[in-house]
PAKEGU-533809 format. One record per atom (N, C-alpha, C, O, CB): x, y, z. Coordinates in steps of 0.2 Angstrom, whole numbers, plus 5000, padded with zeros to 4 digits. Glycine has a CB too. Example, Ala and Ser with C-alpha at 12.3 -4.5 7.8 and 13.67 -1.06 7.14 Angstrom:
<nodes>
506649725039
506249785039
506649845039
507149835042
505749785045
506449895035
506849955036
506450005039
506750065040
507049975029
</nodes>
This chain:
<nodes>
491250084976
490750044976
490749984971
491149984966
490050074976
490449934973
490449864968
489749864966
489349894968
490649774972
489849824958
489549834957
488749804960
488249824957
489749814953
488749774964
488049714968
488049774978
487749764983
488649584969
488449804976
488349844982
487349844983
486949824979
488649944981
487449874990
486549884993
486549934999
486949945004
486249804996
485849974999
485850025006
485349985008
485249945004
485650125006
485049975013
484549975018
484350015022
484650015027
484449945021
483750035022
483450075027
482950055029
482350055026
483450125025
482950035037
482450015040
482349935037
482849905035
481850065039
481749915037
481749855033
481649845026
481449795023
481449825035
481849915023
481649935014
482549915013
483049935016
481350045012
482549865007
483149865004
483149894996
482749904992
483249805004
483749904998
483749964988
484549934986
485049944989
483950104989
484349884981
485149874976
485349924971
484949934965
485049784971
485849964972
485850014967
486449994964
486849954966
485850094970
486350034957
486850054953
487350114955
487250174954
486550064947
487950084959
488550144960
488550204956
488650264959
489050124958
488550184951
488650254945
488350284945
488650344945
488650254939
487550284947
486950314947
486550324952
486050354952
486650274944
487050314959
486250334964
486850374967
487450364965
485650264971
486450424972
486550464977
486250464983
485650454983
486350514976
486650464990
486250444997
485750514995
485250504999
486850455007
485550564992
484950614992
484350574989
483750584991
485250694986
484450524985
483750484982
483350454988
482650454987
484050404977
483650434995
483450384997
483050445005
482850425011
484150304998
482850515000
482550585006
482750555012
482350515014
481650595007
483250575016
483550555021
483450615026
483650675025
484150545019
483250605031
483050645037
483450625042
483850575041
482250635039
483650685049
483850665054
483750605055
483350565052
483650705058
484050585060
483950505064
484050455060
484050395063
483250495068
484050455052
483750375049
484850335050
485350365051
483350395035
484450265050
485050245053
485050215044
484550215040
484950175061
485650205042
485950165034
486250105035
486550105041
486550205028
486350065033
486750015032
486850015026
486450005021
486549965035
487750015025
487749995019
488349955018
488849955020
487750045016
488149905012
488649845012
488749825006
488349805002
488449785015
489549835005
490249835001
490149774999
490049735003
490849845005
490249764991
490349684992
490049654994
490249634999
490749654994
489349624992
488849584994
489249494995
488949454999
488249604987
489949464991
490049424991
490549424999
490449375003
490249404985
490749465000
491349465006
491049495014
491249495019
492149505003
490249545011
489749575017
490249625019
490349585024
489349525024
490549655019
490949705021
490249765024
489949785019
491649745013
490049785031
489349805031
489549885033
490149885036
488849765037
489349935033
489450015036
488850045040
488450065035
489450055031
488650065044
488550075046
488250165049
488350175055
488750035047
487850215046
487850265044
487350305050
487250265055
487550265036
487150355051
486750385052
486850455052
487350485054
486650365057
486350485049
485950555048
485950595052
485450585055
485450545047
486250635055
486450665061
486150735062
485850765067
487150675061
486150775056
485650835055
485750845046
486250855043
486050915061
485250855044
485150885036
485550945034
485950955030
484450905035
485350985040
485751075041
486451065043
486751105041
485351135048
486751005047
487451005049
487951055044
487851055038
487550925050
488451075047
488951115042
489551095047
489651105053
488851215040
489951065043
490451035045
490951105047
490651165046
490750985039
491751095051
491751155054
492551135046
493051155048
491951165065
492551115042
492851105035
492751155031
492151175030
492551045031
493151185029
493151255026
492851225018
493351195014
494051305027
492451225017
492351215007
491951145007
491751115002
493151195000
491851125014
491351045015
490651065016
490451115020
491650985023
490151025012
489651045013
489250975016
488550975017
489451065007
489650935018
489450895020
489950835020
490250825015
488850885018
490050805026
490550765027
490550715033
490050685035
491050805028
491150695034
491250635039
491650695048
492150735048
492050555032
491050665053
491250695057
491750665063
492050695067
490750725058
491650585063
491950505066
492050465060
491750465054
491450465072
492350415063
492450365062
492950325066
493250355071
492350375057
493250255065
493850225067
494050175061
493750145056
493750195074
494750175062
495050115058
495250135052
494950185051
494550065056
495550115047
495750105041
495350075037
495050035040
496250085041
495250075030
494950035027
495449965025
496049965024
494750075021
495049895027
495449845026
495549835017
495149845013
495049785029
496349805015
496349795007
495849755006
495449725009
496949755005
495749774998
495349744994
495549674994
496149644995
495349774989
494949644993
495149564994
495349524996
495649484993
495349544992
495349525004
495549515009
495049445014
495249425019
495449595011
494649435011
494149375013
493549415017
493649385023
494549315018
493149455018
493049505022
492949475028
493049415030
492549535019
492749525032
492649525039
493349465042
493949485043
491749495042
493149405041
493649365043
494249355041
494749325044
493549315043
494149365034
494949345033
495249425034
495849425034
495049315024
495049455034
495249535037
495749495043
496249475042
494549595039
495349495050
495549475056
496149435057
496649445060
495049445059
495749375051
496549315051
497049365049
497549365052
496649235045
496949405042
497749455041
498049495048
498549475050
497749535035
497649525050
497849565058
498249485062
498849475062
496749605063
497749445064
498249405066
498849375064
499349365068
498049375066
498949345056
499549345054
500149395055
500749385056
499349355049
499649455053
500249515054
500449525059
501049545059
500249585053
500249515065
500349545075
500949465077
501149465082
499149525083
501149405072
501549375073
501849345066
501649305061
501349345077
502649385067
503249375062
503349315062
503649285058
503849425063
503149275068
503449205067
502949145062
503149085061
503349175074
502549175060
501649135056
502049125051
502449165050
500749185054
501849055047
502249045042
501849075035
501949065029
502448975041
501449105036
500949155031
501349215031
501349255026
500049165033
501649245038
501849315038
502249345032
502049395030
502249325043
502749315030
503149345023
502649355016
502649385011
503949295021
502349315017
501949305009
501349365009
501049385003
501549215007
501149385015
500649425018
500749495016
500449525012
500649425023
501249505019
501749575018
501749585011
501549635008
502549565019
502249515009
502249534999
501749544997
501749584993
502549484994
500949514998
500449534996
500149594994
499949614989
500149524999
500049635002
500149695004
500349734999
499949754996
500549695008
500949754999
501149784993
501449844999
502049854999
500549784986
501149875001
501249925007
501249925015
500849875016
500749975007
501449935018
501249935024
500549955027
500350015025
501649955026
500149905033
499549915035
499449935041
499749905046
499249865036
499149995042
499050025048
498350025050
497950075047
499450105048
498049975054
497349945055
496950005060
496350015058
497449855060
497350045064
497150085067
497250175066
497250215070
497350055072
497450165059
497550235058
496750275056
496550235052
498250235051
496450315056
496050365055
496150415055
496250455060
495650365059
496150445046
496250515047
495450555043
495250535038
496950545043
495350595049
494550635045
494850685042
494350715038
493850655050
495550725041
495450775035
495650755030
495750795025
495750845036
495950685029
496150635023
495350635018
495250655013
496450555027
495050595022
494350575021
494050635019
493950625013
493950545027
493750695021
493450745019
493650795014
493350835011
493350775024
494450775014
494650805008
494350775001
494150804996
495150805008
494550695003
494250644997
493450654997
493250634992
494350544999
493050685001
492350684999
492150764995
491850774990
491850675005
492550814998
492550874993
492550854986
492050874982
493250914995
493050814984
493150804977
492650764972
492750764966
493750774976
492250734976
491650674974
491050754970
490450734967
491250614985
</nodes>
């Protein structure tokens, strides 16, 4: 989380301190929809919902976890939302004269469509 992160719920906004809040502060019941957004300068937004309180993941040692999702997380610093897309475009053509310097950016290779949830639920076990 950055530091200027924010949840919303409903039309109540809450600017929290990362270090310090927990989604348990904000008494979360079935059905409540979250939004939550990354970087307030670049709006990176998430989108959440409460699915059941009692849910138990079928995660052997998860007491609560991620049961969907899609996508990879885009690099940091990336321009958000759009300049995300322009890199995807960039990358989908080796002929763009941005493509090589992209890459070298990168630092790794980007896999825009990769989603792993026992990656993710492992990373939340340890939180």
């Amino acid at each position: 989380m950055h530091k200027y992160d924010h949840f919303r719920l409903s039309d109540d906004q809450f600017y929290v301190e990362p270090s310090q809040t927990k989604l348990s502060a904000f008494g979360l019941r079935k059905g409540y929809n979250i939004e939550y957004i990354y970087d307030l300068g670049d709006c990176w937004v998430h989108a959440l919902k409460t699915l059941d309180t009692n849910y138990v993941p079928q995660t052997p040692g998860l007491k609560r976890g991620c049961i969907a999702g899609a996508r990879a997380c885009p690099p940091e610093d990336c321009g958000g939302p759009y300049g995300y897309m322009y890199l995807l475009d960039i990358l989908a053509d080796p002929n763009h004269p941005e493509y090589e310097d992209r890459l070298e950016w990168l630092e790794e290779p980007l896999a825009p469509e990769a989603f792993d949830i026992e990656t993710i639920n492992r990373k939340l076990r340890r939180l």
